[in-house]
C-alpha positions as CSV (number, residue, x, y, z in Angstrom):
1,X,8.9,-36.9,-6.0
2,X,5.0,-36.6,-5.1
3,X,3.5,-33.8,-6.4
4,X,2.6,-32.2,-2.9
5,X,6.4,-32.5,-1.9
6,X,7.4,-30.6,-4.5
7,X,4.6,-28.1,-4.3
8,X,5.8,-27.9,-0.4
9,X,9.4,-27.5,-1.4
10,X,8.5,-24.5,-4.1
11,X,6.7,-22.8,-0.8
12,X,9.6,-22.8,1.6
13,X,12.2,-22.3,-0.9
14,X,11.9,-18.6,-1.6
15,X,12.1,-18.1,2.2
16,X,14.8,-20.0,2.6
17,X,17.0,-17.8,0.2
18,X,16.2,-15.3,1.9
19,X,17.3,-16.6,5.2
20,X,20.3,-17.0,3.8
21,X,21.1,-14.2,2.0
22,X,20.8,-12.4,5.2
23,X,23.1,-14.5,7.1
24,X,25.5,-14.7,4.5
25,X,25.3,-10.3,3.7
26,X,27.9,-8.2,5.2
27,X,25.9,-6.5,8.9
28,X,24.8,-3.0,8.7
29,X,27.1,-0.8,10.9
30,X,26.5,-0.2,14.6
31,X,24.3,2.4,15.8
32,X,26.3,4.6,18.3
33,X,25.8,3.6,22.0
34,X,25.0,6.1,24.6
35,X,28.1,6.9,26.8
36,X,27.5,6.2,30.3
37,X,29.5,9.9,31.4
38,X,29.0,12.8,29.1
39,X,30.7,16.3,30.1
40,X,29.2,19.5,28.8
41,X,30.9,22.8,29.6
42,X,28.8,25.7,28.4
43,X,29.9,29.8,28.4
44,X,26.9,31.7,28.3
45,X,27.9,35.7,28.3
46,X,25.4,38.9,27.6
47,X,27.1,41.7,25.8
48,X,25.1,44.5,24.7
49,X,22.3,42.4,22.0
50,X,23.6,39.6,22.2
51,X,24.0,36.5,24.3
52,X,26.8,34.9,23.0
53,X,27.0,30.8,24.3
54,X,30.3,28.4,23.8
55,X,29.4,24.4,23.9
56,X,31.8,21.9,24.1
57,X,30.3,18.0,23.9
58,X,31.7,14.7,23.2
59,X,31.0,13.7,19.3
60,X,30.2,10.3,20.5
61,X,27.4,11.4,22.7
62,X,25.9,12.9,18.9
63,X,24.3,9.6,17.7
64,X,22.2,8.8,14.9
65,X,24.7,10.9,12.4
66,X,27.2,9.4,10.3
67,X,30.5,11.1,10.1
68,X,32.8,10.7,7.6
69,X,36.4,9.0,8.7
70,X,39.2,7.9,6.8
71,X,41.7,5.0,8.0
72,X,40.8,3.5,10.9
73,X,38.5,5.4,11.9
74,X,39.9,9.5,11.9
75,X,37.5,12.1,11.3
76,X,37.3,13.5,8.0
77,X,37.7,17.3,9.1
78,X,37.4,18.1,4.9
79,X,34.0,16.3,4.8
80,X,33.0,16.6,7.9
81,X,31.1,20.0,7.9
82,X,27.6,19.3,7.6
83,X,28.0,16.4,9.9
84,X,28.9,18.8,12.6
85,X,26.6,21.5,11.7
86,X,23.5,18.8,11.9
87,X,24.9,17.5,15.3
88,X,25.2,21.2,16.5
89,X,21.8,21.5,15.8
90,X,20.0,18.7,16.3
91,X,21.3,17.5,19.6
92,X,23.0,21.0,21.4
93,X,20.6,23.7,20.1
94,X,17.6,22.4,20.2
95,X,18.1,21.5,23.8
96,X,19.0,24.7,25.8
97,X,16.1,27.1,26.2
98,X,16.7,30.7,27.1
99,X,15.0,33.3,28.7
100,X,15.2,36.7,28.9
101,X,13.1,38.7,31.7
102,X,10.6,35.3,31.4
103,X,10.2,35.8,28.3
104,X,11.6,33.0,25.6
105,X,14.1,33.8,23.4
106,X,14.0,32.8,19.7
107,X,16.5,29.4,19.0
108,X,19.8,30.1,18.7
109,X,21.5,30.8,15.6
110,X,24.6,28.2,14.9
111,X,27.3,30.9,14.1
112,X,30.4,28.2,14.4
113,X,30.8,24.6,14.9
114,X,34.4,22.8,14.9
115,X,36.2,19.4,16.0
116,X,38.5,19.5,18.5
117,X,40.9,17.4,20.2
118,X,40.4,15.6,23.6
119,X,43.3,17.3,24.9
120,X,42.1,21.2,23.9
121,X,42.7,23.1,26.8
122,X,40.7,25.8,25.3
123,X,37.3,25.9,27.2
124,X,39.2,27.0,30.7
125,X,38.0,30.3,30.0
126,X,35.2,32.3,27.7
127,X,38.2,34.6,26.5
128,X,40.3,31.5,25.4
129,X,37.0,29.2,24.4
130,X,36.1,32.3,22.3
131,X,39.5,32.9,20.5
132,X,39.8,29.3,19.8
133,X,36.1,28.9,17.8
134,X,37.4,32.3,16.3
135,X,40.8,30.5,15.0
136,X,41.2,28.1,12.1
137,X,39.8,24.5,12.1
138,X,42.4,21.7,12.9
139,X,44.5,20.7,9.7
140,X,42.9,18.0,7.4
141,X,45.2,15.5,8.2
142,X,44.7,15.3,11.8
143,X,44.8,11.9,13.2
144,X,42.0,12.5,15.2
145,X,39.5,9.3,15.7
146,X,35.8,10.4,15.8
147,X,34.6,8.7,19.1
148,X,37.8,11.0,20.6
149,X,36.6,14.4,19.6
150,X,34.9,17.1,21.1
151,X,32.4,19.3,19.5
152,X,32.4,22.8,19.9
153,X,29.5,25.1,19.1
154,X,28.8,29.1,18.9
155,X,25.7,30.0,19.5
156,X,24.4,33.3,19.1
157,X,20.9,35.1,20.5
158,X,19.5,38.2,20.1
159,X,18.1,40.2,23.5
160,X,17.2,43.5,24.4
161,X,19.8,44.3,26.9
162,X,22.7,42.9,28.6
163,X,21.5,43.8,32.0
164,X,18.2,42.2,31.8
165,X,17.4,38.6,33.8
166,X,18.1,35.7,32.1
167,X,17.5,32.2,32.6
168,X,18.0,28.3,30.9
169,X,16.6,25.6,30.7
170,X,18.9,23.2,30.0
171,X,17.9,19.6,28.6
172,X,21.3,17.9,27.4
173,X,20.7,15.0,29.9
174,X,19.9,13.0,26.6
175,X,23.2,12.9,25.8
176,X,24.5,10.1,28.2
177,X,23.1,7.7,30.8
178,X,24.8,10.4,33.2
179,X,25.6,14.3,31.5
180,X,27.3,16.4,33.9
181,X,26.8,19.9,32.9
182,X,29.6,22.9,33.8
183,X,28.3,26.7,33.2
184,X,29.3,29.6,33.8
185,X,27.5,33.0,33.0
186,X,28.8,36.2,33.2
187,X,27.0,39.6,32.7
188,X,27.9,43.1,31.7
189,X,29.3,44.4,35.0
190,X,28.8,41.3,37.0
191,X,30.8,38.8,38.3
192,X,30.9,35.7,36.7
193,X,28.5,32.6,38.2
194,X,29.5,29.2,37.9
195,X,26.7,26.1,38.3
196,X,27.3,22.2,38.0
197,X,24.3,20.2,37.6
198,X,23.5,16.7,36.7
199,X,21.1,15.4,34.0
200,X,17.9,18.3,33.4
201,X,18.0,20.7,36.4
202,X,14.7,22.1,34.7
203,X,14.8,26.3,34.3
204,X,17.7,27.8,36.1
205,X,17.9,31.3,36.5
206,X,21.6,32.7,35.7
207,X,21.6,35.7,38.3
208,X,18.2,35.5,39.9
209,X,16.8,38.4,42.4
210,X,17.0,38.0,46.0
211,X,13.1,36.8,45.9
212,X,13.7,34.5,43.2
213,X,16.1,32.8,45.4
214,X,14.5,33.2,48.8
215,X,11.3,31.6,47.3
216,X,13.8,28.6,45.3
217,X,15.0,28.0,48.8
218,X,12.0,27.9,50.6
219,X,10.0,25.3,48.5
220,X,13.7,23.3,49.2
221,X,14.1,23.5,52.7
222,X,10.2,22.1,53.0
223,X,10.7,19.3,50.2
224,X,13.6,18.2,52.2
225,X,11.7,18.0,55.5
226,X,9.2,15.8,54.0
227,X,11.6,13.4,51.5
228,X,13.8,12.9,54.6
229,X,12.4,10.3,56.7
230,X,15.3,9.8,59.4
231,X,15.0,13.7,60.0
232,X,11.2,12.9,60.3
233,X,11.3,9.7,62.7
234,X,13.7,11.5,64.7
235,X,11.0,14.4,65.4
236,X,8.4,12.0,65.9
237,X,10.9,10.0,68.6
238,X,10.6,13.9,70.2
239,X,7.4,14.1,70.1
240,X,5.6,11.1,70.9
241,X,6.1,11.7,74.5
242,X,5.3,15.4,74.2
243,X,1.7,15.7,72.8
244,X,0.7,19.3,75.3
245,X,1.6,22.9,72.9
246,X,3.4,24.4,76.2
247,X,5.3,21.5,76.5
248,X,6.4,20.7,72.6
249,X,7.6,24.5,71.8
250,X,10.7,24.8,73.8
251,X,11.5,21.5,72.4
252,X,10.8,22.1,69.0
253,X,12.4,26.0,69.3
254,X,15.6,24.3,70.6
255,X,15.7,21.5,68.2
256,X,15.4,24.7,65.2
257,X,17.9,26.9,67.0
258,X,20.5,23.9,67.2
259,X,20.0,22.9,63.4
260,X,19.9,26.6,62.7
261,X,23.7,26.8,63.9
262,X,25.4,24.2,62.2
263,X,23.7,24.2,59.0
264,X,24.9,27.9,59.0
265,X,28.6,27.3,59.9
266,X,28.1,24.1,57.4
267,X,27.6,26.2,54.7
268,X,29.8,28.6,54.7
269,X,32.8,25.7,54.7
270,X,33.5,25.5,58.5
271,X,33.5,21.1,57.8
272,X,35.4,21.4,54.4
273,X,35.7,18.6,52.5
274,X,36.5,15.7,54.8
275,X,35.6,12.8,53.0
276,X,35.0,10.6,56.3
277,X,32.5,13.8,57.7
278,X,29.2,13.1,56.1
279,X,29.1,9.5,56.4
280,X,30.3,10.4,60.2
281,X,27.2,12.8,60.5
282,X,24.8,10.3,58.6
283,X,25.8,7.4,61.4
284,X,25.4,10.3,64.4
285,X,21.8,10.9,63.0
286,X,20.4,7.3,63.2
287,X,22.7,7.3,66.4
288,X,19.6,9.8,67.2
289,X,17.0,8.4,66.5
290,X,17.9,5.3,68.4
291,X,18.3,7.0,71.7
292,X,15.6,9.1,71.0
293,X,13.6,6.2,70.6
294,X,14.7,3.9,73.5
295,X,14.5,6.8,76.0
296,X,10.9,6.6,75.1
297,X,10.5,2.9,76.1
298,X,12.2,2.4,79.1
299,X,10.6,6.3,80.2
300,X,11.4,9.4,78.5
301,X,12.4,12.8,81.2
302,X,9.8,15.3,79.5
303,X,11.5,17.4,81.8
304,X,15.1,17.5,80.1
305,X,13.9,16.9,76.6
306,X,14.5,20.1,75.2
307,X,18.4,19.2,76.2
308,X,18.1,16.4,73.7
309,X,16.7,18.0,71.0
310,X,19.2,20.6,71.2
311,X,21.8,18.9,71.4
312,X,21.0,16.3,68.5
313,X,19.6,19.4,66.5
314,X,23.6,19.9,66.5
315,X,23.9,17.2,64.1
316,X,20.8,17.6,62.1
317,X,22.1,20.6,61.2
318,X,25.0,19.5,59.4
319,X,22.9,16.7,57.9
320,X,20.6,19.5,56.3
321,X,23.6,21.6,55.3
322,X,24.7,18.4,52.7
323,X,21.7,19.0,51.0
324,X,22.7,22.7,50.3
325,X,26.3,21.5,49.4
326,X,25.0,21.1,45.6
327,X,22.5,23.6,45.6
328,X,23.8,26.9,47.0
329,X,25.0,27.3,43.4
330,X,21.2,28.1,42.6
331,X,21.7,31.5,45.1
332,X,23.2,33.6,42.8
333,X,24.8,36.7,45.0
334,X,22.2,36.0,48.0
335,X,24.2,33.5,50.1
336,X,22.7,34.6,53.7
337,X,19.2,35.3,52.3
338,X,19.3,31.6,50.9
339,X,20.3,29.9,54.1
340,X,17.3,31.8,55.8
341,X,15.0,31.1,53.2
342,X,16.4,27.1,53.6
343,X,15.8,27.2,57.4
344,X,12.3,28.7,57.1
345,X,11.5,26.1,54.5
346,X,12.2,23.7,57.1
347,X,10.4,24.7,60.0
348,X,7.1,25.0,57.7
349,X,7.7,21.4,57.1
350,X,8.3,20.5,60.6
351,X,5.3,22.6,61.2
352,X,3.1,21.0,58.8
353,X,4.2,17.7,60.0
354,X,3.4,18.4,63.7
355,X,-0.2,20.0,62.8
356,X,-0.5,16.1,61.0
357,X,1.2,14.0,63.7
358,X,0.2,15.4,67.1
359,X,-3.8,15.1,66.6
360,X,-3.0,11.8,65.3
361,X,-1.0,10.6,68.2
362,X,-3.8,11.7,70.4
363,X,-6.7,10.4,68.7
364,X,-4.7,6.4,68.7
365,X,-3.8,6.6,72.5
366,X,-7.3,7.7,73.4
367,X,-9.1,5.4,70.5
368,X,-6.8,2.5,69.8
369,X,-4.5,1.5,72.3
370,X,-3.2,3.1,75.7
371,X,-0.5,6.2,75.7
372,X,2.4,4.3,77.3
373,X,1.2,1.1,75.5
374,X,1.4,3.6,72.2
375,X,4.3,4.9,73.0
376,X,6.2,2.0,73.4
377,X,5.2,0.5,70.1
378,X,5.7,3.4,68.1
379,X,8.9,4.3,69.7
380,X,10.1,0.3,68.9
381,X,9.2,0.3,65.1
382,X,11.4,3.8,64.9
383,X,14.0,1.9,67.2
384,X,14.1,-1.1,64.7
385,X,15.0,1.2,61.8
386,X,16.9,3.1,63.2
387,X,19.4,0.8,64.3
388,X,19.1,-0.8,60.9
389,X,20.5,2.6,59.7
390,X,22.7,3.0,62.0
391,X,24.5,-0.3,61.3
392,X,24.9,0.1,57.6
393,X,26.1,3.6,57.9
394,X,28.6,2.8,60.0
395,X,29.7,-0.4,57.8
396,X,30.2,2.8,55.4
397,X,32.1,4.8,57.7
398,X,34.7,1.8,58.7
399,X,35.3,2.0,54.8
400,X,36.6,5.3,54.7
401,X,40.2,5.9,55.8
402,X,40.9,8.3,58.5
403,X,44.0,10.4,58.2
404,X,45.5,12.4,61.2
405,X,45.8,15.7,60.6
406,X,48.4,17.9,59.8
407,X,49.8,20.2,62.5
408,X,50.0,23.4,60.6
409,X,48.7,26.9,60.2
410,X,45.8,26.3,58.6
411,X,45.1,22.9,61.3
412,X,45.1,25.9,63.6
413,X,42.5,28.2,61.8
414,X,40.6,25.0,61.7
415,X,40.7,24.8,65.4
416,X,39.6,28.6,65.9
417,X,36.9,28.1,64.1
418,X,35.2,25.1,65.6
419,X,36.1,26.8,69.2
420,X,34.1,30.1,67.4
421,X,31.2,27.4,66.4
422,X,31.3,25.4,70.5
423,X,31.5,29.3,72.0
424,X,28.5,30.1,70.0
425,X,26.7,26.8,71.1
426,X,27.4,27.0,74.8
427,X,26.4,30.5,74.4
428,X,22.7,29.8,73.1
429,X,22.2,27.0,75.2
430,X,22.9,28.8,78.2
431,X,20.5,31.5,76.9
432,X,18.0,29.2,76.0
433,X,17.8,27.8,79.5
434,X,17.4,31.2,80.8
435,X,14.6,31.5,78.8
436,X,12.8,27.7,79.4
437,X,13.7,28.3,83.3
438,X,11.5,31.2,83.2
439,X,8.9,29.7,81.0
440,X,8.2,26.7,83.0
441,X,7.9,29.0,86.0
442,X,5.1,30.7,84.5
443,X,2.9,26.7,84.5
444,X,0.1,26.7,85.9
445,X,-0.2,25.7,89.3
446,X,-0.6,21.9,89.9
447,X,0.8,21.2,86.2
448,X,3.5,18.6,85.2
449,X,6.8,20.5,85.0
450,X,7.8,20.4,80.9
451,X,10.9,22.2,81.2
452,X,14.4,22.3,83.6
């Protein structure tokens, strides 16, 4: 053999045996994949110093620790200890941040940890979570497979009363693609508060003060005037037409009062939890903006417009309360103060929007192009997706099954109370055309009529 071909040979032949003894050597194990679902339930409870907190997790959502099995695969609960005690640290603890009175609270100290089984039925309650991290461990030779078990932790913080305010911030989302987290805090005298929150809800407080919530509810009701864009193309469809101050408030008041109504009966339960009712609404609100928007091509009444808005406000309303749905958990004991603080939130972002839109408007149909020329194009862009939404939201509706009713006592409270909810909405529009009736009297002379 040439001397270069073996010299080449020598070169490539340490490499090679290397290649090989990786193929041929036994893999390293798997690292632990994230879970797609992770459920947390978590007991926080103040008594006297202390706040005492109860964690229950899925082991499998603990990666990056090895825990010691025998068999197939069973934890082994003799060894598995200091396993448990670094998971309890490393991915509960160091996670959930409290406060007390805004102040932060030192980190927990781990006073417990234990495996339990899938089917524990323990964490129902803090009495029974508490007496069960209080009992014995399972026996050793529990046939318990590792990816199966839950890990339950007892955490312990010192405060300076039980009465004071406290507040979390929660970060377990890390635990799987999608952690739903259960809480429920309870205070020395108080009732207990339940939350449900998915992934990091960012600080929460546990029993805030009235302000706390009014200003929480506030920001909300503004953020959701701006992030929702068929509410917003529905109040530009209203006010494209209607540029004049004297003629956009009673539409603008009605379009409030009506959304005012419904998100109120909304939320305190008068749609319950008819699965076909918000994909209904959802359809009904591009419904909306569709009319809203083709009224304003072939020739919008100006004079009856304050009838639309009202009536369409209806079903805004309930559109805005599905929003509150998952958030009136946040109000604490201030249910009604919530709802106003909601509803106030909104009009500043309708507001806002308005102060943007209006001038705008005016300046392109005096600058650009000509008002009914304007109006028409602007009114046929909304049209176009609009009825884009309105076909695929009712392609969701036809999906969900519709089931008749049953005739029974509780059918019939139903009934009373939607009759209470149409009462109170005949009642307010007939007051509110009181009210615009004498307003548009008041014109001056030789004005266009805004109101009937």
């Amino acid at each position: 053999m040439p001397t270069r071909a073996r010299s080449r040979l020598r070169r490539w032949r340490g490499p090679a045996l290397a290649a090989l003894l990786l193929l041929l050597l036994p893999g390293r194990p798997a690292a632990h994949e994230i879970p797609s679902d992770v459920l947390v339930r978590v007991f926080v409870r103040a008594e006297g110093q202390q706040l005492r907190v109860l964690v229950r997790a899925p082991l499998e959502a603990m990666r990056d620790i090895v825990f010691p099995v025998w068999g197939p695969g069973y934890l082994d609960l003799l060894k598995a200890g200091p396993a448990l005690q670094d998971a309890a640290a490393l991915w509960v603890r160091d996670y959930l941040h409290f406060y007390e009175d805004g102040r932060p609270l030192p980190a927990a100290q781990v006073e417990s940890v234990r495996a339990s089984l899938p089917s524990d039925p323990s964490f129902a309650d803090f009495d029974a979570a508490m007496a069960h991290m209080e009992a014995g461990p399972l026996p050793p030779g529990t046939q318990l497979p590792w990816q199966q078990a839950v890990l339950d932790v007892w955490l312990e913080l010192p405060i300076t009363s039980d009465s004071a305010e406290f507040a979390l911030d929660s970060r377990l989302a890390h635990l799987g693609l999608r952690t739903v987290t259960v809480l429920r805090f309870a205070q020395a005298g108080g009732p207990e508060r339940a939350f449900e929150f998915v992934g990091d809800p960012g600080r929460v407080r546990l029993d805030p003060r009235w302000y706390h919530a009014a200003w929480r509810f506030v920001v909300l009701g503004f953020e959701h005037i701006l992030d929702g864009v068929d509410h917003l193309l529905f109040l530009l469809c209203l006010v494209v037409p209607v540029r004049r101050v004297r003629a956009l408030i009673p539409v603008v008041t009605a379009f409030t009062v009506a959304h005012s109504i419904t998100l109120f009966a909304a939320a305190l339960g008068l749609a319950g939890d008819l699965a076909w009712f918000p994909p209904l609404i959802e359809m009904l609100i591009a419904v909306s903006i569709v009319y809203m928007a083709f009224e304003n091509i072939v020739g919008a009444r100006l004079e009856r417009r304050w009838w639309m808005a009202f009536a369409f406000g209806l079903v805004h309303g309930f559109g805005f309360s599905f929003v509150l749905s998952d958030t009136l958990q946040f109000a604490g004991g201030h249910l009604l103060t919530s709802l106003l603080s909601f509803n106030i939130g909104v009009e500043i972002g309708q507001l806002f929007v308005l102060v943007l839109t209006v001038p705008l408007l005016s300046w392109l149909f005096r600058r650009v192009v000509s008002e009914r020329m304007g109006v028409v194009l602007v009114s046929a862009l909304i049209a176009h997706t609009g009825w884009h939404w309105m076909s695929d939201r009712l392609g969701v509706l036809r999906q969900i099954p519709f089931r008749a009713p049953t005739l029974n006592a509780a059918f019939g409270m139903e009934m009373v109370r939607w009759g209470g909810l149409a009462a109170v909405v005949a009642g307010t529009a007939w007051l509110l055309k009181g009210i615009y009736v004498r307003w548009d009297r008041r014109r001056p002379a030789g004005s266009t009529p805004a109101l009937g």
